[in-house]
Rosetta silent file (secondary structure, phi, psi, omega in degrees, C-alpha in Angstrom):
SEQUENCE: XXXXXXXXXXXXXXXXXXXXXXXXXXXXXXXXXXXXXXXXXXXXXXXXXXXXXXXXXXXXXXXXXXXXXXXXXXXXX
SCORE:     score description
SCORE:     0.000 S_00000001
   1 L     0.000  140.968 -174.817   53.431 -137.874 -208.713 S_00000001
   2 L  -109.318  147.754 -162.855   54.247 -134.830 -210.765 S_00000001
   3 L   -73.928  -36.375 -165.522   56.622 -135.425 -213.512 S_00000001
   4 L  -155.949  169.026  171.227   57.532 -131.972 -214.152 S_00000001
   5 E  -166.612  130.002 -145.000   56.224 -128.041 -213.440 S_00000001
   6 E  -111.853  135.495 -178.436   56.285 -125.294 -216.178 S_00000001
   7 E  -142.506  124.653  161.358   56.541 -121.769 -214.862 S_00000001
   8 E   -93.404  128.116  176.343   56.580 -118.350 -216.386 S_00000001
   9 E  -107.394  106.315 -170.076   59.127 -116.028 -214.749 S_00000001
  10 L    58.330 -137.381  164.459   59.310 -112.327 -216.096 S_00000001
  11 L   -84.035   -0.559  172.030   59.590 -113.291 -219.732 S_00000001
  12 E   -88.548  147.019  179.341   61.317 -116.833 -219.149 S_00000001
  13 E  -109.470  132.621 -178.217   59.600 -120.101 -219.359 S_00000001
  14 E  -114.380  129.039 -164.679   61.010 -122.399 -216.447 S_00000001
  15 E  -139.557  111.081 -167.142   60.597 -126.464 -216.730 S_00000001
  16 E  -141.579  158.893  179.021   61.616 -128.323 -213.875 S_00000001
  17 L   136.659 -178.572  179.460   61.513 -131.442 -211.686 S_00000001
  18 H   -68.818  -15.083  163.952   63.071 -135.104 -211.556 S_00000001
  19 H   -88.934  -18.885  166.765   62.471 -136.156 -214.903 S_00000001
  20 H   -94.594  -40.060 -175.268   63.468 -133.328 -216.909 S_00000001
  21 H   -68.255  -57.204  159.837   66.858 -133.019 -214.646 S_00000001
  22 H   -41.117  -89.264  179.962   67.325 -136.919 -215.858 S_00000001
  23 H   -64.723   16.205  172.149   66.878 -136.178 -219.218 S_00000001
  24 H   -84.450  -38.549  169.983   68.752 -133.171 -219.217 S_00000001
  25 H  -106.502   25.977 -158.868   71.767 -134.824 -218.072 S_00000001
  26 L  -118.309   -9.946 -168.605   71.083 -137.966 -220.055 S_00000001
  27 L  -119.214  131.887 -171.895   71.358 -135.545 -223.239 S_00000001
  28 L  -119.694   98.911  177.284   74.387 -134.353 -225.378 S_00000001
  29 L   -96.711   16.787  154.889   72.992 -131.378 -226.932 S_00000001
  30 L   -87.450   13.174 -151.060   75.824 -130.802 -228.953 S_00000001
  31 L  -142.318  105.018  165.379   74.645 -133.571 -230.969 S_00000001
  32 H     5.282  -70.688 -143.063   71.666 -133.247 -233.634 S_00000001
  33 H  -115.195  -20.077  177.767   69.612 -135.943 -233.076 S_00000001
  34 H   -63.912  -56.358  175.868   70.112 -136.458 -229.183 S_00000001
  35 H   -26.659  -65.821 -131.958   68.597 -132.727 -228.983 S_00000001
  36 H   -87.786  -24.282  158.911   65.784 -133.629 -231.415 S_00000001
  37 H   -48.722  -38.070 -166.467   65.237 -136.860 -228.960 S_00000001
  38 H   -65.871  -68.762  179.106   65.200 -134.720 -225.745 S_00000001
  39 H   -20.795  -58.634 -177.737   62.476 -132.508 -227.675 S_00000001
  40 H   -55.519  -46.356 -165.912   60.336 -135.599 -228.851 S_00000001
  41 H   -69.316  -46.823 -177.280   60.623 -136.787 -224.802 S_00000001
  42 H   -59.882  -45.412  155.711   59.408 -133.626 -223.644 S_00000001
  43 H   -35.342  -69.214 -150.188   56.427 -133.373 -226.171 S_00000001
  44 H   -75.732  -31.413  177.975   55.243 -136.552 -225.337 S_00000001
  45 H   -85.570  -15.966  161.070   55.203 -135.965 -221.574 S_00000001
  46 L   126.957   13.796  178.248   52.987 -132.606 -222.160 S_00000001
  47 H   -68.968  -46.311  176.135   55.840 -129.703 -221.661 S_00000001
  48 H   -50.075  -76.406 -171.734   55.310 -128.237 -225.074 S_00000001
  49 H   -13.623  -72.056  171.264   51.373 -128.465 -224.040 S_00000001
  50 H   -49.873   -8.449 -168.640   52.224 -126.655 -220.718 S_00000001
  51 H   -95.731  -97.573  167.756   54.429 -124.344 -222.280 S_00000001
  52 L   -61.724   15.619  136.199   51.760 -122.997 -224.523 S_00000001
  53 L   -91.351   36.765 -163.666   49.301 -122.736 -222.011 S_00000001
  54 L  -165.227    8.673  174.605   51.305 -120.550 -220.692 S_00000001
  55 L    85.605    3.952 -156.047   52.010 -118.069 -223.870 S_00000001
  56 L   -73.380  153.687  175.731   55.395 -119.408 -224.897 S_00000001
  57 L  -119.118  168.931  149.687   56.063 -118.082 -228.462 S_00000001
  58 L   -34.619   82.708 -167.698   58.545 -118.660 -230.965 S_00000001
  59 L   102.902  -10.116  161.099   61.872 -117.397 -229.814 S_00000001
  60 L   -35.694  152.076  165.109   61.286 -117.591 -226.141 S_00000001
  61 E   -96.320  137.113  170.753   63.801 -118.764 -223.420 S_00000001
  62 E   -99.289  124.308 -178.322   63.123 -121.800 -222.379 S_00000001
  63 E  -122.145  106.620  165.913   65.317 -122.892 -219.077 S_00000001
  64 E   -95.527   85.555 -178.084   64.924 -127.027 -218.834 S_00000001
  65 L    75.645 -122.021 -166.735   66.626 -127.117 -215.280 S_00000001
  66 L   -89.237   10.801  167.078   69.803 -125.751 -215.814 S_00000001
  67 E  -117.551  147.444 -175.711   70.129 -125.762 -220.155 S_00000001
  68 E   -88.205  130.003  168.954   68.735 -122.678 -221.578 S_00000001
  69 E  -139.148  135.310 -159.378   66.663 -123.522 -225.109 S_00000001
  70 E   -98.466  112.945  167.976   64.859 -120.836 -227.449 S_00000001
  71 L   -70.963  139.421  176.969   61.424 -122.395 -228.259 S_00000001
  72 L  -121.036  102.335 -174.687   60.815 -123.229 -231.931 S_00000001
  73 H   -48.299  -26.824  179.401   57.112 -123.960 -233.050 S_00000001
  74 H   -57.476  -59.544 -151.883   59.118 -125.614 -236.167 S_00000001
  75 H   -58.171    0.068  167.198   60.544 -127.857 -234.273 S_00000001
  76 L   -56.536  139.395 -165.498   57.355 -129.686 -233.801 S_00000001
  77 L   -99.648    0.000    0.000   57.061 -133.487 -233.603 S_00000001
């Protein structure tokens, strides 16, 4: 079963499927540390990996279903 599927579009990175749409709506990203959770969940399932097989840089758009996020290599976990 695939958990998730990371697409480049134009200059957008696209990250989609049933598990990222769950934790996407499972997440209050006005709030510090839920954000820095979704991020840790996403690592750990291999989207960062998949991401940067795929060229994402620093300042990129990121679209995880429908919220838009600017990738930050800092933000590594």
């Amino acid at each position: 079963k695939v958990r998730f599927k990371v697409e480049k579009v134009d200059d957008q990175f696209m990250v989609t499927g049933p598990e990222i749409k769950k934790w996407v709506a499972m997440t209050n990203f006005d709030n510090f540390d839920a954000t820095d959770r979704f991020y840790r969940i996403i690592k750990r399932m291999g989207v960062v990996k998949a991401l940067k097989k795929l060229g994402v840089k620093t300042g990129d758009k990121v679209y995880c279903e429908d919220y838009e996020l600017t990738f930050d290599e800092t933000l590594e976990v």
